[in-house]
ZADOGU-864276 format. One record per residue (C-alpha): residue in one letter; x, y, z. Coordinates in nm, 2 decimals. Layout:
<rs>
r aa = a | xx = X | yy = Y | zz = Z
...
</rs>
This chain:
<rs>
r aa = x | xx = 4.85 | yy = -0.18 | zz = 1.75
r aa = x | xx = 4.49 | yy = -0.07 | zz = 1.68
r aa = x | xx = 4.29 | yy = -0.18 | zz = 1.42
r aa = x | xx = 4.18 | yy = 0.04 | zz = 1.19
r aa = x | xx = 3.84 | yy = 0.15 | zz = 1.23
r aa = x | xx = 3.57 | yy = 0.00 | zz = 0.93
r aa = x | xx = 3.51 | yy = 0.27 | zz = 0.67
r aa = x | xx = 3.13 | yy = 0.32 | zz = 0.64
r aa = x | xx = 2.97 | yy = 0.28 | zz = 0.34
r aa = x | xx = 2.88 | yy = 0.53 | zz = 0.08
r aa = x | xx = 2.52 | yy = 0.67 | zz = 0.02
r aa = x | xx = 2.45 | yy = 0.58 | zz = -0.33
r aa = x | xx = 2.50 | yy = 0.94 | zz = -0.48
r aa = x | xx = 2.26 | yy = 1.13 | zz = -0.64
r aa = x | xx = 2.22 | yy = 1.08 | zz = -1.05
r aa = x | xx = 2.22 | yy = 1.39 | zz = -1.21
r aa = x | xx = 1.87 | yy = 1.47 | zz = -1.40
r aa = x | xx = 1.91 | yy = 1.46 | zz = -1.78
r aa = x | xx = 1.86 | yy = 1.73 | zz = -1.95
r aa = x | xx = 1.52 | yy = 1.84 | zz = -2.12
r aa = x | xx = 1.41 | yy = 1.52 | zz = -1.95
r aa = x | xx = 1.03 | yy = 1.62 | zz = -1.89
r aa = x | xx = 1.02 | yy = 1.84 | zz = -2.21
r aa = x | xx = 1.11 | yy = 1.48 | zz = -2.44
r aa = x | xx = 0.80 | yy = 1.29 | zz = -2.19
r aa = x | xx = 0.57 | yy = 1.55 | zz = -2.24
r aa = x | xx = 0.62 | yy = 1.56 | zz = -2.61
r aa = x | xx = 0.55 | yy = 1.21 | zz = -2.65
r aa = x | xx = 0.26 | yy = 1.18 | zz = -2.43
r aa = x | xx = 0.11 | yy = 1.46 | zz = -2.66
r aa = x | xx = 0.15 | yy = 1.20 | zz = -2.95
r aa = x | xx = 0.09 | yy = 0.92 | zz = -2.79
r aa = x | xx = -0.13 | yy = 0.92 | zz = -2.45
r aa = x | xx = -0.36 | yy = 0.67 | zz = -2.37
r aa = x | xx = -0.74 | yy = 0.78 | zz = -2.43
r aa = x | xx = -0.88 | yy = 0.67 | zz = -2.10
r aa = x | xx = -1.28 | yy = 0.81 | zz = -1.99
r aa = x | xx = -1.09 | yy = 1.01 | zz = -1.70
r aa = x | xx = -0.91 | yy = 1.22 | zz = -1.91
r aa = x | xx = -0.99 | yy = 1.53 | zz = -2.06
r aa = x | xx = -0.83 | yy = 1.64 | zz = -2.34
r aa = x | xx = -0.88 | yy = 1.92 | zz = -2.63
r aa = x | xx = -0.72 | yy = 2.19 | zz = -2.32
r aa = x | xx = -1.03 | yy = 2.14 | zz = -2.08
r aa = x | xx = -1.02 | yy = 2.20 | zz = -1.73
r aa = x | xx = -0.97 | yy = 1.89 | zz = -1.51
r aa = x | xx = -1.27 | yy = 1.73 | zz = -1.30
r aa = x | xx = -1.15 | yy = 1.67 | zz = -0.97
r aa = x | xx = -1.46 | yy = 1.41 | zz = -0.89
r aa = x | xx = -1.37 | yy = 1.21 | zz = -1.27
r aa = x | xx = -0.97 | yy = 1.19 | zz = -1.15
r aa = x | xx = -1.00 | yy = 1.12 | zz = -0.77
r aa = x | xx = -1.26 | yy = 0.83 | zz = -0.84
r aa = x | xx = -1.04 | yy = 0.69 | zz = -1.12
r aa = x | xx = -0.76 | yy = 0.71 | zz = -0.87
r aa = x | xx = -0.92 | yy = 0.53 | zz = -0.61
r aa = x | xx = -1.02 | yy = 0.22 | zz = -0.83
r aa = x | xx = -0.68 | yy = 0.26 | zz = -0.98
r aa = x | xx = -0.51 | yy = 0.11 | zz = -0.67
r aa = x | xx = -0.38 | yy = -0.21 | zz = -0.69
r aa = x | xx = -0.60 | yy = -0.26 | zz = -1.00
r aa = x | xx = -0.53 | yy = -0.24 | zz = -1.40
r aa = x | xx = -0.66 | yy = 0.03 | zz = -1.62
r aa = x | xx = -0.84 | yy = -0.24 | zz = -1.87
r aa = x | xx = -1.02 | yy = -0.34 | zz = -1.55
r aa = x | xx = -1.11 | yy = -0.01 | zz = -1.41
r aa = x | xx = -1.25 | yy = 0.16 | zz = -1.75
r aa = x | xx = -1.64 | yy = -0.04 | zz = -1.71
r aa = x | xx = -1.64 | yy = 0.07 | zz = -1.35
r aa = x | xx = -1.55 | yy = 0.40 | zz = -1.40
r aa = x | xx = -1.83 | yy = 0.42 | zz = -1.66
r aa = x | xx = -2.10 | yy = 0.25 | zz = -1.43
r aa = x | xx = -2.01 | yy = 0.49 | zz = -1.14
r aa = x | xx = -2.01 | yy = 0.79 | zz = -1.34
r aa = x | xx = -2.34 | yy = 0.71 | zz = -1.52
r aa = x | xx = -2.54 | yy = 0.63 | zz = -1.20
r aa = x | xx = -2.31 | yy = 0.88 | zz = -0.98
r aa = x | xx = -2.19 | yy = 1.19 | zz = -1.20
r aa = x | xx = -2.11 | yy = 1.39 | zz = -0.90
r aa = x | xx = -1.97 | yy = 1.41 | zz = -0.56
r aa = x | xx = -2.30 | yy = 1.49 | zz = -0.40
r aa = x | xx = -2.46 | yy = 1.20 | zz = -0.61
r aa = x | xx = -2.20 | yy = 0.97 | zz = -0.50
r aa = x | xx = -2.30 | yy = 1.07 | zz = -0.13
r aa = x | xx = -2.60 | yy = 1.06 | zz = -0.20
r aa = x | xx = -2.62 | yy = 0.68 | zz = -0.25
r aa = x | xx = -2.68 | yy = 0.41 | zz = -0.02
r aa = x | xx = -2.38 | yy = 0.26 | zz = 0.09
r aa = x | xx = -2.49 | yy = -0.10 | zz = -0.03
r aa = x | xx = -2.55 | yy = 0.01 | zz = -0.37
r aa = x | xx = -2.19 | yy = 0.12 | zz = -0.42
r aa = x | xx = -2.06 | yy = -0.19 | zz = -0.30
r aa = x | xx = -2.27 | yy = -0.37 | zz = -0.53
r aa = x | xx = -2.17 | yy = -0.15 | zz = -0.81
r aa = x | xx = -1.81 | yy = -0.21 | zz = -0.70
r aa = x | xx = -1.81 | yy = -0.57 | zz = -0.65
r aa = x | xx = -1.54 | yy = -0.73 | zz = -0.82
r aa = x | xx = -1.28 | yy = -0.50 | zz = -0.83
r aa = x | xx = -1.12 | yy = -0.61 | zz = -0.50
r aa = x | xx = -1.01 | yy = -0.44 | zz = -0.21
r aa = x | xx = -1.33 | yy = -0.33 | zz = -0.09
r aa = x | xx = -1.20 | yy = -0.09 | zz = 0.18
r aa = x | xx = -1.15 | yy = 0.08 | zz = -0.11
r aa = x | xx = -1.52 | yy = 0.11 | zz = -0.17
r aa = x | xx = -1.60 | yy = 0.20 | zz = 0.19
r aa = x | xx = -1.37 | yy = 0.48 | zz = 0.15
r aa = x | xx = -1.50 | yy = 0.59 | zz = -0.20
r aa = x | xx = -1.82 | yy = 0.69 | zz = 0.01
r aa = x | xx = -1.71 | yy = 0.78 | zz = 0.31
r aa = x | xx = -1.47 | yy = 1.06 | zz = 0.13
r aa = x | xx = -1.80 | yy = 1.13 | zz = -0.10
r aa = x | xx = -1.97 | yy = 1.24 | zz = 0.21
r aa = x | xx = -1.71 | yy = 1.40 | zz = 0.35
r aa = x | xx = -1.67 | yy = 1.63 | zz = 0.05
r aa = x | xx = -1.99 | yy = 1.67 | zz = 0.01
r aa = x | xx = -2.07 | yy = 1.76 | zz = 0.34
r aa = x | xx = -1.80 | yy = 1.95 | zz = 0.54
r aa = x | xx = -1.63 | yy = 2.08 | zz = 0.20
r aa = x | xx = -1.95 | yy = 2.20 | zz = -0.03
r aa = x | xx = -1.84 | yy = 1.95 | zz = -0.25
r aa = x | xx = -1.50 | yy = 2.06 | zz = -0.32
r aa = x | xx = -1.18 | yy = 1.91 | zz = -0.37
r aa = x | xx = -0.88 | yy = 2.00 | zz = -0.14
r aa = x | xx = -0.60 | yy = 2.08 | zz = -0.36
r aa = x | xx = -0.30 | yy = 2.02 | zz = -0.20
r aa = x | xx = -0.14 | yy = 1.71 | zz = -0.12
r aa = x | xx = -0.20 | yy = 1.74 | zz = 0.27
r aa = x | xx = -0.52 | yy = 1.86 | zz = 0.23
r aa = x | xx = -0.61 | yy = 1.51 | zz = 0.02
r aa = x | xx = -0.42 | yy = 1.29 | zz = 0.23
r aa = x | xx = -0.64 | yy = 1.39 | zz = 0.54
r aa = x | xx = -0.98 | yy = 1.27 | zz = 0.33
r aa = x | xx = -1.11 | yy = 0.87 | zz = 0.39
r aa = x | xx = -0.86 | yy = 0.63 | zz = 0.14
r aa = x | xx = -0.64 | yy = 0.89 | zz = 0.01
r aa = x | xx = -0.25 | yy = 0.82 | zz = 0.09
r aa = x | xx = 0.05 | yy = 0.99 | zz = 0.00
r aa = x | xx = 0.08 | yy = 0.86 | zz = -0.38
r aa = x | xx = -0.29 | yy = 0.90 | zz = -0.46
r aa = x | xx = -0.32 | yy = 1.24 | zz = -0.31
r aa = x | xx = 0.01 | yy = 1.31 | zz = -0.54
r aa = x | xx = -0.20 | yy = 1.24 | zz = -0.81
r aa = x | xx = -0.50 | yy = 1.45 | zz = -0.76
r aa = x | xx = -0.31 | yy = 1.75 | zz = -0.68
r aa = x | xx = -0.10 | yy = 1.71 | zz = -0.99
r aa = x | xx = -0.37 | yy = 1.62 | zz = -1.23
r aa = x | xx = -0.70 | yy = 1.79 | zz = -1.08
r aa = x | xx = -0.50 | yy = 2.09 | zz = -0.98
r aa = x | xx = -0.16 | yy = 2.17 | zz = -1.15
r aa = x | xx = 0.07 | yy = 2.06 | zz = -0.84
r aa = x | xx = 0.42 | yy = 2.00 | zz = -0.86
r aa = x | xx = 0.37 | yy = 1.67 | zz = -0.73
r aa = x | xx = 0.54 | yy = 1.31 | zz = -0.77
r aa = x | xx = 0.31 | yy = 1.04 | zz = -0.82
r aa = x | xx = 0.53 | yy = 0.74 | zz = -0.75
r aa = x | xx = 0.33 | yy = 0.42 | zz = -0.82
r aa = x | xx = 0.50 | yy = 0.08 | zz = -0.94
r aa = x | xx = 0.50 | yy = 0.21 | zz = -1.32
r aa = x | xx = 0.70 | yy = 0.50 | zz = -1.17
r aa = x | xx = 0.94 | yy = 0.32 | zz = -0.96
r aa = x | xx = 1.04 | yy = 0.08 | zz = -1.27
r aa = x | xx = 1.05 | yy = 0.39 | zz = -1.48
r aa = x | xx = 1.29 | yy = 0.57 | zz = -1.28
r aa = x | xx = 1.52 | yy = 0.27 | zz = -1.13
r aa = x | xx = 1.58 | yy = 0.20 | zz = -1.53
r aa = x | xx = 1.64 | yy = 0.58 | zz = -1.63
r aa = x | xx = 1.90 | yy = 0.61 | zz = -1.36
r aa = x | xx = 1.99 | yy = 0.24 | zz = -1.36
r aa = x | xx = 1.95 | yy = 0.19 | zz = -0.96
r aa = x | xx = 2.03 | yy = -0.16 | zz = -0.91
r aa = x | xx = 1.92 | yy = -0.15 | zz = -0.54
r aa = x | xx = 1.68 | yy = -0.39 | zz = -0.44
r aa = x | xx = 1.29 | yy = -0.30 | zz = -0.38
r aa = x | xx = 1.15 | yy = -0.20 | zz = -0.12
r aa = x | xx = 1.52 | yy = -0.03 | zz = 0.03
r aa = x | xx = 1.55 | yy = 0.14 | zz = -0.29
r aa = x | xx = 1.19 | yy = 0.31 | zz = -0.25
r aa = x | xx = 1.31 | yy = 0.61 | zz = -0.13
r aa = x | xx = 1.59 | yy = 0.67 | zz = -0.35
r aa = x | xx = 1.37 | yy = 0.63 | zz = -0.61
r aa = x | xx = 1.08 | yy = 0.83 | zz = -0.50
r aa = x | xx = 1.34 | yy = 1.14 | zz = -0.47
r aa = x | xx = 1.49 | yy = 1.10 | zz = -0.78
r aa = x | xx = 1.12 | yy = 1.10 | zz = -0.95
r aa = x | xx = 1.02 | yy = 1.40 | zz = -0.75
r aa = x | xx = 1.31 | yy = 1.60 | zz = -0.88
r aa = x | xx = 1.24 | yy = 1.49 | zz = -1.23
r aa = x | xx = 0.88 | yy = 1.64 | zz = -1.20
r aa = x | xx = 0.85 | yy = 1.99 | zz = -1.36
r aa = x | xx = 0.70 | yy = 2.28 | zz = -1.28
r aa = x | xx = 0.52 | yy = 2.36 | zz = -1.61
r aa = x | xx = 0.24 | yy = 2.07 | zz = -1.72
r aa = x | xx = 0.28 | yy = 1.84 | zz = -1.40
r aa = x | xx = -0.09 | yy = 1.67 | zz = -1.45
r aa = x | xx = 0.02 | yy = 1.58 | zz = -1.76
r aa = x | xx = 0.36 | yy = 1.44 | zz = -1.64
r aa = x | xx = 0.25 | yy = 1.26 | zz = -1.40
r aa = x | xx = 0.00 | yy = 1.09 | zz = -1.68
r aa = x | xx = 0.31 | yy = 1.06 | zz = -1.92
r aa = x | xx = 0.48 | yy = 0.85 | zz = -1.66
r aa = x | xx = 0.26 | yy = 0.64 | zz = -1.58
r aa = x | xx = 0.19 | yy = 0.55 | zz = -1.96
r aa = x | xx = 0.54 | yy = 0.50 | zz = -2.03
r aa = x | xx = 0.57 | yy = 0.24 | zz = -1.80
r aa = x | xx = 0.22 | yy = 0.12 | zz = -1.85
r aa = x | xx = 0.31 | yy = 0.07 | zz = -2.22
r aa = x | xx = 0.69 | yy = 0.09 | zz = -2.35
r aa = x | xx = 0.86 | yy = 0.05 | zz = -2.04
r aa = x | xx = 0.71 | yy = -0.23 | zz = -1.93
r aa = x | xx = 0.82 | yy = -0.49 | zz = -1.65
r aa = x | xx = 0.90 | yy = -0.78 | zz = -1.96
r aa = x | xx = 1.04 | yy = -0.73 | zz = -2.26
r aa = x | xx = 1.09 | yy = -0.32 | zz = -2.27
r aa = x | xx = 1.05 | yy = -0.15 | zz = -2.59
r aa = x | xx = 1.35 | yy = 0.08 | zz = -2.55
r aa = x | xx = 1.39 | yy = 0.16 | zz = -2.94
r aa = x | xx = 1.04 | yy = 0.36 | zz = -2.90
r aa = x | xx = 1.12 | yy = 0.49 | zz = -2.58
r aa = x | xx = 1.14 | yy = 0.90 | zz = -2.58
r aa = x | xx = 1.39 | yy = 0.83 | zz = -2.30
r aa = x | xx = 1.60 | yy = 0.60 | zz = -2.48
r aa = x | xx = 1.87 | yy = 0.81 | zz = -2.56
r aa = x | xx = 1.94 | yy = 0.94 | zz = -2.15
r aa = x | xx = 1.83 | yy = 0.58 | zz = -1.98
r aa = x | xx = 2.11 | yy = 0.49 | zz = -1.79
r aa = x | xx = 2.01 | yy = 0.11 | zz = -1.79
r aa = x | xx = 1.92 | yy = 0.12 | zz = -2.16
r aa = x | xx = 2.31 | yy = 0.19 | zz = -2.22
r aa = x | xx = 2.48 | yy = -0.06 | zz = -1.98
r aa = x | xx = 2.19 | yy = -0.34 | zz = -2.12
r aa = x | xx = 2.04 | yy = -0.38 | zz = -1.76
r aa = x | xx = 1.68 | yy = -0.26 | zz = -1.82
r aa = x | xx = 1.49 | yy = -0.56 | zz = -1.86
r aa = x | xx = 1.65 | yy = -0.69 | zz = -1.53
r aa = x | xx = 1.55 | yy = -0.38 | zz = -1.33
r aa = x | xx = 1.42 | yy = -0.26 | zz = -1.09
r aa = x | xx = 1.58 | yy = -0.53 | zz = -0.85
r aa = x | xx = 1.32 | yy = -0.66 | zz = -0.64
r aa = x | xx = 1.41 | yy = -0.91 | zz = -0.34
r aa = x | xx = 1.32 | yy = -1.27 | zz = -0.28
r aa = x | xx = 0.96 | yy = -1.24 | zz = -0.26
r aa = x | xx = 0.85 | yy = -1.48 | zz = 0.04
r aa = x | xx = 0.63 | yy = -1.78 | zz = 0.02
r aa = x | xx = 0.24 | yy = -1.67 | zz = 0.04
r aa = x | xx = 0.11 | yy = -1.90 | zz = 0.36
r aa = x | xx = -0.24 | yy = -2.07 | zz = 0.32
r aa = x | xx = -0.52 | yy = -1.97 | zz = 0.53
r aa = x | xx = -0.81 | yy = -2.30 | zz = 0.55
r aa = x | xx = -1.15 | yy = -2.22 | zz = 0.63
r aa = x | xx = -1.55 | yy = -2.39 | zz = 0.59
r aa = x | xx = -1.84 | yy = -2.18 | zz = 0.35
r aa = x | xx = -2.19 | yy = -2.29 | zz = 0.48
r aa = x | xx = -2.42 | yy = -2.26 | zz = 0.18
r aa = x | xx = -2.74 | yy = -2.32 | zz = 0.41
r aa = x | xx = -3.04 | yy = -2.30 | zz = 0.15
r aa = x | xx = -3.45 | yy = -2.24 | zz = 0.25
r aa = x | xx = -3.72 | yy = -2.50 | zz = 0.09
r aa = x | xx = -3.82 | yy = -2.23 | zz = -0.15
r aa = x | xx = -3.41 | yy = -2.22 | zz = -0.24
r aa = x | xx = -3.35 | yy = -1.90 | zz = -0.06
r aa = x | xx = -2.93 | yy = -1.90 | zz = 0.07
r aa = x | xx = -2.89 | yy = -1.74 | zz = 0.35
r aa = x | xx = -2.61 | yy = -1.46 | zz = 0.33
r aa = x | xx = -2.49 | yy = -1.23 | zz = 0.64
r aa = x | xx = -2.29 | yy = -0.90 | zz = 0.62
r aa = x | xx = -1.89 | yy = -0.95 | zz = 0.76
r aa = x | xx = -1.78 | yy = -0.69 | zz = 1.03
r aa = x | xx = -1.68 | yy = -0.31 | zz = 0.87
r aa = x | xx = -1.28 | yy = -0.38 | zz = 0.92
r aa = x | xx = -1.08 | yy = -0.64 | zz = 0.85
r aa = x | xx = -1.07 | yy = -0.82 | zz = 0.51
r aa = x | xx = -1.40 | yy = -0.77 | zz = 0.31
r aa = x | xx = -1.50 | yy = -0.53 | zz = 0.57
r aa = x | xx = -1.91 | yy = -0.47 | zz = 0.52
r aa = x | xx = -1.96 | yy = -0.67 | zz = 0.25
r aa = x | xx = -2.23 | yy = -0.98 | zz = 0.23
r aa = x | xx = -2.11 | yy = -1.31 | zz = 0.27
r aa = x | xx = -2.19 | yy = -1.69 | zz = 0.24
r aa = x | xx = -2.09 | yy = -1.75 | zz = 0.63
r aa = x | xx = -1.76 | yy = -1.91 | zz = 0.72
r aa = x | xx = -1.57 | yy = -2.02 | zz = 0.99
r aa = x | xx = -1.29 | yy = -1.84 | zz = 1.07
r aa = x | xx = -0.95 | yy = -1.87 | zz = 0.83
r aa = x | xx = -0.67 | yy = -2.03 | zz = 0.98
r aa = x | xx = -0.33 | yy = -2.23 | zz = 0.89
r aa = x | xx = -0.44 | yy = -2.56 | zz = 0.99
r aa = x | xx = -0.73 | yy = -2.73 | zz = 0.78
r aa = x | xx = -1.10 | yy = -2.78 | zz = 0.90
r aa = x | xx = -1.24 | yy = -3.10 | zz = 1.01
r aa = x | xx = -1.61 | yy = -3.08 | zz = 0.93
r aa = x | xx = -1.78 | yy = -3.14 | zz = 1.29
r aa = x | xx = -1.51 | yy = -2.92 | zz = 1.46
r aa = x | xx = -1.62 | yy = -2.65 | zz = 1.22
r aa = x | xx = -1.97 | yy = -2.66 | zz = 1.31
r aa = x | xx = -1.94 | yy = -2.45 | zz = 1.58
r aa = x | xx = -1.96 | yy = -2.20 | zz = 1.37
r aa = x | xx = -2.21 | yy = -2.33 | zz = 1.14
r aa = x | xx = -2.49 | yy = -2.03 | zz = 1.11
r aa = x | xx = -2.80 | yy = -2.29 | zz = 1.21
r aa = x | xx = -2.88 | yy = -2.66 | zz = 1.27
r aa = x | xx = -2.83 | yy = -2.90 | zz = 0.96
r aa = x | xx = -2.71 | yy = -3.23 | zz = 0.84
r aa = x | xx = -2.42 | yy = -3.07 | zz = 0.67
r aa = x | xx = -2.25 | yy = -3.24 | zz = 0.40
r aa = x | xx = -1.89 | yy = -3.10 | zz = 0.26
r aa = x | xx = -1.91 | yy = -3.08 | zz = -0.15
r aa = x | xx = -1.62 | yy = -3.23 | zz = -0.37
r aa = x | xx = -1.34 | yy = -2.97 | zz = -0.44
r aa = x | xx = -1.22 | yy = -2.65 | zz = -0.31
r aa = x | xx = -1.27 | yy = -2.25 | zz = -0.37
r aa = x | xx = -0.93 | yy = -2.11 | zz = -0.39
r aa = x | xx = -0.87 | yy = -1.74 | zz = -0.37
r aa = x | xx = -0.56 | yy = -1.48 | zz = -0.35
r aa = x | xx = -0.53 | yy = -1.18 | zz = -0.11
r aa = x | xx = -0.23 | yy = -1.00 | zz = -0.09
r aa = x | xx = -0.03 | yy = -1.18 | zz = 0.19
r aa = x | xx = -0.19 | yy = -1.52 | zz = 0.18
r aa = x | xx = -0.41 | yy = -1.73 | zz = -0.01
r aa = x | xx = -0.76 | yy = -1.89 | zz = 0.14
r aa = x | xx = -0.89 | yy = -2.27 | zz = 0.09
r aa = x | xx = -1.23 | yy = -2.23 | zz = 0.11
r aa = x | xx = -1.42 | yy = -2.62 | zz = 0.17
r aa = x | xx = -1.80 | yy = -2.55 | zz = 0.09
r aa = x | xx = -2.09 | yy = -2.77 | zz = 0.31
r aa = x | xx = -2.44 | yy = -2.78 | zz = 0.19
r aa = x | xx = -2.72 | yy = -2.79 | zz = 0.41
r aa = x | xx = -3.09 | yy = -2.73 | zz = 0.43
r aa = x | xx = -3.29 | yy = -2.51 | zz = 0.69
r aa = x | xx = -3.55 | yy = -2.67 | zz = 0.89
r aa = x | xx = -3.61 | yy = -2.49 | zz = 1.19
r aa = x | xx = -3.86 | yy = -2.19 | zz = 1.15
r aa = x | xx = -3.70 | yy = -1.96 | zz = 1.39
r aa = x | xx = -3.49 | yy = -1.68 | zz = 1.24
r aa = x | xx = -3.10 | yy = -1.68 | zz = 1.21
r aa = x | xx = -2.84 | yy = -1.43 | zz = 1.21
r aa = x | xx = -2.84 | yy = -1.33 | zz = 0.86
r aa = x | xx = -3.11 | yy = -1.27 | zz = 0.58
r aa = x | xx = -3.23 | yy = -1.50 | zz = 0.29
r aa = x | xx = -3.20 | yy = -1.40 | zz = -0.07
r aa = x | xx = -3.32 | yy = -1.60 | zz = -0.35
r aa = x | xx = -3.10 | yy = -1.72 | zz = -0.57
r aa = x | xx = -3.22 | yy = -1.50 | zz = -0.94
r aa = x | xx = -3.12 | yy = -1.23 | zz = -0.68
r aa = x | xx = -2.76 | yy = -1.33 | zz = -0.61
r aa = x | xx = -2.61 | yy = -1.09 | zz = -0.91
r aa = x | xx = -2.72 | yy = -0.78 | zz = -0.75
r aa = x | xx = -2.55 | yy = -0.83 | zz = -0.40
r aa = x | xx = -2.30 | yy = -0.69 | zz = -0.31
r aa = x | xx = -2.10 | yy = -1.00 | zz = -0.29
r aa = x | xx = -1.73 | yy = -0.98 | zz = -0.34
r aa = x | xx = -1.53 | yy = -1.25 | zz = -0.58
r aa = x | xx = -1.45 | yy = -1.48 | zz = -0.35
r aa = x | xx = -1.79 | yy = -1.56 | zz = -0.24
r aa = x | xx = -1.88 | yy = -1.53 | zz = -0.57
r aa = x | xx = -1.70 | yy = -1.83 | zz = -0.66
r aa = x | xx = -1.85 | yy = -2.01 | zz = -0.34
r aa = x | xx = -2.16 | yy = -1.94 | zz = -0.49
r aa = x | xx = -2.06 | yy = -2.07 | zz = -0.84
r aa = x | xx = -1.89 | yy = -2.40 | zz = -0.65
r aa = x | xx = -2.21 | yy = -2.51 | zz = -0.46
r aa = x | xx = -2.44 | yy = -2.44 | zz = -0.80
r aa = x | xx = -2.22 | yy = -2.65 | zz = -0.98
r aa = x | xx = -2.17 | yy = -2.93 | zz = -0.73
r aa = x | xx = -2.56 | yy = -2.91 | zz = -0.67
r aa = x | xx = -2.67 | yy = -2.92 | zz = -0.98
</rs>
């Protein structure tokens, strides 16, 4: 006799959207939004340039973070055109320390691009955005709706934790993504989207937060579907995270007579991609031996490794940075160029070498 065949499983079926859902998040986000520089309120009209820069140094970066930037770029940059304007190393000076710095080569590349081929113009649909240098699908969902009144669904990690609570998906992240993503789309109304999408991301910036949500001040609290079982603060489900692996590599900090380091600029892709650098051997799993490392040593020296380590966290591993000291003594020039050290502030020099830098003053001194 046959087996019988193995049902297949169900599709998690589709919540139903509560009821006057947007109307009760718009109301509260008229009492109660967050006064960032980006924002306009009082009814005026959006600035495209103010909302896709905020965007762009929004990524992967907090708002308390962001709000100095934002003011630096706009005062030196209050335009597109100015922004495009601008030499490319004076942006990633002015955006040094906020990570990511693709993210920077992007900012201008999209400046110019608007600038140029669009007469400084905004597109305002989603596609048209996502076709622009550093715009993807969630950030171009957030121009359109903000800048320009789409019905689009921003779906960020504020978002996601929003909506996995409100409909109490218990699926892990990242399967659940999807799921979510379409749920928060169909919650988005047609009437005020900009302003949804801000709402959103405030509620989970502030009372729905990852620890500890304040559900009794929650304008959702009385249609969240995890607030009523008791599940919220346990959701959204993520899964095991995996263990970051450690990259090893050797700084050179190669200093003239006069006290002059000598700095070169790293290759346009890749990690860091353009910005300057103390130079480095390449990053790999197993740890450096100082005369092996040599090789890539960026001129002749008695080298000498300082006490300690310059630890640093990317997004899929961390880096061990040893730091050798060494003086130049030939007179012929090296790949590179000397800066003196008063000067070092105003480089475009991204955090990690920034705490090489700090390191070798310290162990110097």
């Amino acid at each position: 006799m046959l087996a019988p065949m193995p049902q297949a499983r169900r599709a998690p079926e589709s919540a139903p959207i509560p009821k006057h859902a947007a109307r009760r998040l718009l109301a509260w986000y008229d009492a109660s939004a967050r006064e960032l520089p980006w924002r306009e309120r009082g009814g005026a009209p959006p600035d495209p340039y103010r909302v896709w820069l905020s965007e762009i140094m929004l990524q992967q970066t907090r708002v308390a973070a962001v709000v100095p930037y934002f003011a630096e770029f706009i005062r030196r940059w209050p335009t597109v055109e100015a922004l495009a304007a601008a030499p490319l190393d004076e942006v990633l000076a002015a955006w040094a320390g906020l990570g990511y710095y693709a993210r920077a080569r992007n900012l201008h590349a999209c400046a110019r691009r608007v600038a140029g081929e669009l007469g400084g113009k905004f597109p305002a649909t989603e596609e048209g955005l996502c076709a622009l240098p550093g715009i993807g699908p969630y950030t171009a969902a957030a121009i359109a709706a903000i800048a320009f009144g789409a019905r689009a669904a921003a779906v960020d990690g504020n978002v996601l934790r929003v909506i996995a609570r409100l409909f109490a998906v218990e699926e892990p992240l990242p399967a659940a993504k999807p799921r979510l993503a379409a749920l928060a789309k169909a919650l988005t109304p047609a009437t005020r989207p900009g302003d949804y999408a801000q709402a959103i991301m405030d509620l989970g910036a502030t009372l729905c937060a990852p620890r500890d949500p304040d559900c009794g001040a929650c304008p959702w609290r009385g249609i969240c579907a995890a607030r009523a079982r008791g599940i919220a603060a346990r959701l959204p489900v993520r899964a095991a995270k995996r263990t970051r692996p450690i990259r090893r590599g050797i700084a050179f900090w190669a200093q003239r007579g006069d006290g002059a380091v000598l700095l070169r600029r790293r290759p346009d892709s890749g990690l860091l991609g353009g910005m300057m650098e103390i130079p480095s051997t390449p990053w790999r799993a197993e740890p450096w031996e100082l005369d092996e490392a040599l090789d890539a040593a960026p001129l002749a020296s008695r080298w000498r490794l300082l006490p300690g380590t310059v630890g640093h966290d990317f997004t899929h591993f961390r880096l061990e940075l040893a730091v050798a000291a060494g003086r130049a003594r030939e007179a012929r020039k090296v790949p590179g160029e000397w800066c003196a050290l008063d000067e070092l502030s105003a480089r475009a020099l991204p955090t990690l070498m920034r705490k090489v830098t700090r390191h070798a003053l310290a162990s110097l001194a």
